[in-house]
Structures are given as structure tokens and as C-alpha cells.
N, C-alpha and C positions, 0 to 999 in steps of 0.2 A: 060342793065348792070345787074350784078349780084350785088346787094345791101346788104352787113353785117351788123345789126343794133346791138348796144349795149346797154344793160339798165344794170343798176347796183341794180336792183330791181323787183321783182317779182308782188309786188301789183297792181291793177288796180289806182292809184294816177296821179295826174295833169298832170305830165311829160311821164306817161306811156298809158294816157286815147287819148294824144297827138298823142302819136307813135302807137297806133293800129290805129287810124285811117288813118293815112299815110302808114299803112303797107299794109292794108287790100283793100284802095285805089289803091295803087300798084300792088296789086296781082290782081283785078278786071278788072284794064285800060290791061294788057296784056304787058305793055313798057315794064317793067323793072320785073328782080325776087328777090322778097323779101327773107333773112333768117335772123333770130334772135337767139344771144345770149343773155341768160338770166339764173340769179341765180339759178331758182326753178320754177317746175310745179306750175300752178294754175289756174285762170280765164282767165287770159294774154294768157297764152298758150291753153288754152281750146280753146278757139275762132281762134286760129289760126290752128290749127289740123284741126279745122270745115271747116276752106275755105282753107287747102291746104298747109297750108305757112309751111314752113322747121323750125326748132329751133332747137338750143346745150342747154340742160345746163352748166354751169359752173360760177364758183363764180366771180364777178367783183369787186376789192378792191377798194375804193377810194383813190386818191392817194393826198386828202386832208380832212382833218379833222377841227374842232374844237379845236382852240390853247386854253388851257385850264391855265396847268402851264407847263412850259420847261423843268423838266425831266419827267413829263409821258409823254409829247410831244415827248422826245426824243428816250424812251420805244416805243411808238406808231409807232413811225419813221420805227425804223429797221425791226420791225416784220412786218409792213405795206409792206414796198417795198420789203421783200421777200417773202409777200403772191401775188403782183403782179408779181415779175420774175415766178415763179410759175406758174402762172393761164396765164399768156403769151405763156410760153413753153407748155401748153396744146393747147392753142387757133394754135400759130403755126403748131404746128403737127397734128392738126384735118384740118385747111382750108389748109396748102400749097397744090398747086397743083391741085385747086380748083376753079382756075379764078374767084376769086376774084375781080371787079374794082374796088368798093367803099366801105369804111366804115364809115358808122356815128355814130359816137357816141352821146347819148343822155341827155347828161348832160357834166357842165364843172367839176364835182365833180369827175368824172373817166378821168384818163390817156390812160387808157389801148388800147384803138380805135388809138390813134393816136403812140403808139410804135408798134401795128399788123399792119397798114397801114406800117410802114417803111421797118419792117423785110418781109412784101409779097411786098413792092415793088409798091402797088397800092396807089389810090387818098381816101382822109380822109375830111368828115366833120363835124366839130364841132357844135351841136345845142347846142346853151347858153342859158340858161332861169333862171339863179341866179345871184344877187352881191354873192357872194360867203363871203367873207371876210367882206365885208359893210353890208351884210342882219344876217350873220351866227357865223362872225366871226373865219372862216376857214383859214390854212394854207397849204401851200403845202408843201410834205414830200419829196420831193425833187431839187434843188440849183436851183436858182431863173433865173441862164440862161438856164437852161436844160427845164423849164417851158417858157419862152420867145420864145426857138424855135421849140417847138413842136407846140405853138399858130399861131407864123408867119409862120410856114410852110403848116400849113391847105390848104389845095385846097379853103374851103371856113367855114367861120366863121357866122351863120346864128343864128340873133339874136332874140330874140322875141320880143322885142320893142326898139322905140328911143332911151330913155334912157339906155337902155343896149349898144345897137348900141354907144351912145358917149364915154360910160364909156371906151369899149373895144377899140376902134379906138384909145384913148389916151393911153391906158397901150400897144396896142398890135400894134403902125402904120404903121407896115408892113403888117400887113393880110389884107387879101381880106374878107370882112364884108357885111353881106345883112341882111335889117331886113325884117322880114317874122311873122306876127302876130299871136297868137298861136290862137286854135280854140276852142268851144265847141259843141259837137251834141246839135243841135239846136231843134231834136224833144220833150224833155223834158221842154216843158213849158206848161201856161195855161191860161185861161181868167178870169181876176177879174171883179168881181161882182162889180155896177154899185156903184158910193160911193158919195156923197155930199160934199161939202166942207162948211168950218163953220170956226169960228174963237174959239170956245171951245177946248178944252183940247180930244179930241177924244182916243178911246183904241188902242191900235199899238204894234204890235210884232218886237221886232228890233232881228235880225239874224246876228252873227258872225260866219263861219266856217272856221275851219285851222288850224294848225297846232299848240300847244301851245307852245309858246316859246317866250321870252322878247319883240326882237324885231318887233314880232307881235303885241304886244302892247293892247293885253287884256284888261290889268289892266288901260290903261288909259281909257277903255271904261267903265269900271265897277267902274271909277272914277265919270264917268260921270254923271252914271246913277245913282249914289250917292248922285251928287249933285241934278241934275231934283229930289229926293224923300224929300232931304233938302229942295227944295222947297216948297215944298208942291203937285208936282203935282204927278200924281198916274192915273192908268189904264194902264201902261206900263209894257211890258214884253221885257226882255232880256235873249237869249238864246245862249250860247258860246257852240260851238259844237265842237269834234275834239278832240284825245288823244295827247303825247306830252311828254315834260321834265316833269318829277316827280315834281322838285323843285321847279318850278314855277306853276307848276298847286297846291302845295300846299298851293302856299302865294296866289295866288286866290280864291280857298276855304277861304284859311282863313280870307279874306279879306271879305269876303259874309257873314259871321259868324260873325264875329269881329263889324261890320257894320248893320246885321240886313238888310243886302240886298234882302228880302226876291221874290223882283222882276227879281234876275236875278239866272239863272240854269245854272251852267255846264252839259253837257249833254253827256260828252264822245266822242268817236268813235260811227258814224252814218253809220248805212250802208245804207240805201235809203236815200239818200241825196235830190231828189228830191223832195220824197213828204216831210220832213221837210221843204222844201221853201217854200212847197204851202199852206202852215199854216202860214208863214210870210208877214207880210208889207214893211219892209226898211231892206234892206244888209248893211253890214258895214266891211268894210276894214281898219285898222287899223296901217299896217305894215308899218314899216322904209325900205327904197328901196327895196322895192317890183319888182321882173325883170318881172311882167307882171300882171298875178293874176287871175287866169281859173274862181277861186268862184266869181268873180267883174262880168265877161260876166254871168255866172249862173243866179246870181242875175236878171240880167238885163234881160236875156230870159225867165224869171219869171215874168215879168214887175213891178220890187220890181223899187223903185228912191234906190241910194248906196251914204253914206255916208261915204265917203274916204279922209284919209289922204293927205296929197298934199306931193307926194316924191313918188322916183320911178319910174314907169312908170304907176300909178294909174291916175295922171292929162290926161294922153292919151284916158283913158277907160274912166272916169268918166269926162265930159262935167260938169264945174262949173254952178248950177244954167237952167242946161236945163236937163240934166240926172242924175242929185242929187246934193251933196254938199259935197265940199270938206272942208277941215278944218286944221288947224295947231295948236291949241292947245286946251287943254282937255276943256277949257270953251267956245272954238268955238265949239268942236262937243256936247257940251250939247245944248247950241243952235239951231242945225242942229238938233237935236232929238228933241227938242221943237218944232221946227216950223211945221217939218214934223208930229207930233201928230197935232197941232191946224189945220191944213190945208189939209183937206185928196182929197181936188179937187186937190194941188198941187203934192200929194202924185201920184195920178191917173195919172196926167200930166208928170212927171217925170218917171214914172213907163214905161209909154205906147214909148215917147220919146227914154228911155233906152234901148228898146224891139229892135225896127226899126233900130238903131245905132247896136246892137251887130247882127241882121239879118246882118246887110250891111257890117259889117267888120270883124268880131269877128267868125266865127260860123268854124267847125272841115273840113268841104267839100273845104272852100276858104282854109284853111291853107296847106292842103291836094294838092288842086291843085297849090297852087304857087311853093312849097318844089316840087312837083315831074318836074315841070317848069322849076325849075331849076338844076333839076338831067338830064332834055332832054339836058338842054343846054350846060350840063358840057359832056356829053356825043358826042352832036357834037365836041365841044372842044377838044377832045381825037384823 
């Protein structure tokens, strides 16, 4: 099959570090021929020139946003769907005639995959990997049955975890739904150094990375660590990594300042992301319905233990009590930072535990192979 991938993004990021490696997967096994649409030159493309693969630019609108207040919303609307009629009638007159079978699209934030799947006439899959609205607080710019049957019409809705998989099955009970677990290249980890356990107050770097924004939930972590200093305990480092919304990364600064928080750093936009893990102890994930969470497996192929919110699809990755600790409110996860300092054999235990679970479930070659599994199968199906 001739396979049209769509991103609505250029950067190498969660969603796109996903789709290379299913792309590049594809073009290696010989099955199927990969091309991609995508915004703009850069990394993404670079690595695809290298082995071969075809790519368009052109710009992909989302055809949902952040409902803010309802008349910029309304502003946002019209010029929104005339930059997607737009970047459509380009997309149509570059592929028709093109034999086209399949198009995936690679997020639920763009439309545009599933009105080119209609106007060429061929089969469309949708990969979901956001609450959209529950995570983002996003709406769709256009009428709420026009978005219902472009959903149940997918050929297939391919979700990246359980919780997504429920969510979507109740909004969408006509589509055809498979969850399929997202992945991470697994060769970026390392071996920690051999560590004791004690019941002392031990040194410990705790690591946040991602995106800043509310419902990531930052600030309940830098509550936390607010309070473990009101304690009295100390030797801790906290490292919020990740650029973001302006507004909220300035009530966190100011919150650091304000506070005398002098244990924890915002650090920005990290480009080596991995060796920043390898300087850490404990990952932490923080997010309100989180659709999967690629940094959760990092962590863990790091053999960091993660302490995770319980929402989402975090309870799936994150094994309560065997692969870290999960938590529901800000004086549960100061706890979970207490104990994982006093206890560094636990740390060790939790860490090494985490490693073997994300090898066995988690890692970019299993995701890789079940998505193209079932491109085979949709293809007998034809």
C-alpha cells in the first residue's frame, strides 16, 4: 500500500519521534511505501531524505484549538477553516492520481487526513494520542455532527492507550478502535551505579519534562517540593524542564522567587534530553489526563522509579508500588518524594523493575510492529 502520513508539525516531539519510527520501519520491512506531509524542512525530514522516503511540504491547520473566549474563538474559526479549504485544494492536486490507499493522520488536533481520505476516495486512520478538550481544553471549529462523522467513518481509530481507547469508544460508538501502545527507542538508557538503601533523608534529583502548561500540573509539584523544604528536609533537587505557555511559566518562576525555592530550576527547552535523565533519580509526571506520556517510558528506560499522578492513562505505565508511585494529591506526592529520598535500595528496585516493563511493552520497534500489523491486515481486507 502506498501509505500518506500527516503531521501537523515539523519538530522532532513525542508524536513525531512516534511517527519516524513507524515510517522509517515501513520503508526498511519493504511492505508497504511510506510518504509524508509535513509543514517544514528540518530533522524529521532530514532523516527521511537519508533512507529514501518521499515528503510534500505544506502547512496542516488544526482544525481544533484552545477555546479561550468566544469571540476570538469565533475570529479564530473562520480564518482557521479557510486556511484548511486552502491547504486541502493544494493537498488534492498534488496526490490525485497518485494511488493513494491510505492515509494516516497523526494526531486528533488536525482534520485535514480525514477530508483528503474522502475527496481521493481512499481508506483513513486516525492515531489519537490526546484528551484533547479534557487535557488542552480544545474545541473544534467546526459543527459537532460534521466532527462525529468524520470520527465514525475512519477505517480505523488507533488509540495509544486504554484510557483513550474508553474515552473515544463512548464519544465515537460507531468507529472501529484498537489500542496500540506508543513507543520509545529503547537504546538511550544506562546503568546506575550500585546504591544502598538507608532509612536517612538521602540526595535525589527529581526530573519533570514537558510541556508547560496548567494541566501539566507543574506547580502542584513545586508545591510540593515547598512543602518537603518546610519540613525541614534538604539535599533535594527539582528540575522542570520544557518551554510552554508564557503565562504560566511566569506564575512559576514566580512562585520559585516568591517562595525562596531555591531547590528547584526551571531549565527551558532541553535539547539532549537524554543525557539530562542521566543526571537524575526519580521522573515525575504530573498531568491531568494524560493520553499516554512517551517522557513516563524515558524515565523508565533510564531505570529512574516515576512518580505519577493517578489519571489518564499514567496508572497503565506507572505500576503502583512496583514501578513507582502514583499519587492524587499534592501531600500524597510530597510523600512519594520523601520516601523515594529515605529509601534509595527502593529507588534501585523500582527503577530496575521500571526498565524490564517499558523493554516489554513500551519501547518504538513493538509500536512499530503492531501499526504496520495492522496496515497488513487492513490491506488483506481491501
Amino acid at each position: 500500500m502506498r501509505i500518506l502520513f500527516i503531521s501537523h508539525y515539523d519538530n522532532l516531539y513525542g508524536a513525531n519521534r512516534a511517527l519516524l519510527s513507524l515510517i522509517l520501519g515501513l520503508k526498511s520491512s519493504g511492505k508497504h511505501e511510506p510518504l509524508l506531509v509535513i509543514p517544514a524542512e528540518g530533522e524529521m525530514t532530514a532523516q527521511l531524505s537519508e533512507a529514501g522516503v518521499e515528503y510534500f511540504i505544506c502547512g496542516i491547520t488544526q482544525w481544533q484549538a484552545i477555546y479561550r473566549e468566544p469571540l476570538s474563538f469565533a475570529v479564530k474559526k473562520n480564518k482557521r477553516v479557510k486556511q484548511i479549504d486552502a491547504e486541502l485544494s493544494i493537498l488534492y492536486d498534488h496526490f490525485k492520481g497518485k494511488n493513494i490507499d491510505l492515509i494516516h493522520s497523526n494526531s486528533s488536533v488536525i482534520g485535514t487526513g480525514a477530508m483528503l481520505a474522502e475527496k481521493l476516495g481512499c481508506r483513513h486512520v486516525w492515531h489519537i494520542r490526546e484528551f484533547a478538550r479534557e487535557h488542552y481544553g480544545m474545541r473544534y471549529f467546526y459543527p459537532q455532527e460534521t466532527v462525529d462523522r468524520y470520527y465514525n467513518a475512519a477505517d480505523k481509530l488507533i488509540l495509544i492507550s486504554d484510557a483513550l481507547k474508553e474515552h473515544y469508544d463512548k464519544l465515537y460508538p460507531s468507529a472501529d478502535t484498537v489500542r496500540i501502545y506508543d513507543g520509545v527507542d529503547a537504546s538511550n538508557n544506562y546503568n546506575m551505579e550500585e546504591e544502598t538503601g538507608g532509612s536517612d533523608i538521602h540526595p535525589c534529583t527529581f526530573i519533570y519534562t514537558g510541556y508547560l502548561f496548567p494541566k501539566k500540573r507543574q506547580m502542584d509539584v513545586l508545591k510540593a517540593a515547598l512543602m518537603l523544604k518546610n519540613e525541614g528536609v534538604s539535599g533535594f533537587k527539582l528540575i522542570l524542564a520544557g518551554s510552554g505557555d508564557e503565562k504560566y511559566k511566569k506564575k512559576l518562576e514566580q512562585f520559585i522567587v516568591s517562595n525562596k525555592l531555591t531547590e528547584a530550576e526551571l531549565k527551558g527547552f532541553v535539547e539532549d534530553v537524554p543525557a539530562l535523565l542521566k543526571s537524575c533519580d526519580v521522573g515525575m509526571i504530573a498531568s491531568e489526563y494524560e493520553g499516554f506520556g512517551l517522557v513516563t517510558v524515558e524515565y523508565m528506560l533510564n531505570r529512574m522509579p516515576v512518580i505519577g499522578y493517578k489519571s489518564g492513562a499514567t496508572p497503565e505505565i506507572v505500576k503502583d508500588g512496583e514501578t513507582g508511585m502514583l499519587y492524587e494529591s499534592v501531600e500524597g506526592l510530597k510523600e512519594a518524594m520523601k520516601r523515594l529520598m529515605k529509601d534509595t535500595a527502593l529507588r534501585e528496585s523500582m527503577g530496575e523493575a521500571g526498565y524490564k516493563r517499558a523493554l516489554s511493552c513500551f519501547t518504538a520497534s513493538a509500536n512499530a510492529k503492531a501499526v504496520q500489523a495492522l496496515f497488513d491486515e487492513m490491506e488483506k481486507e481491501s
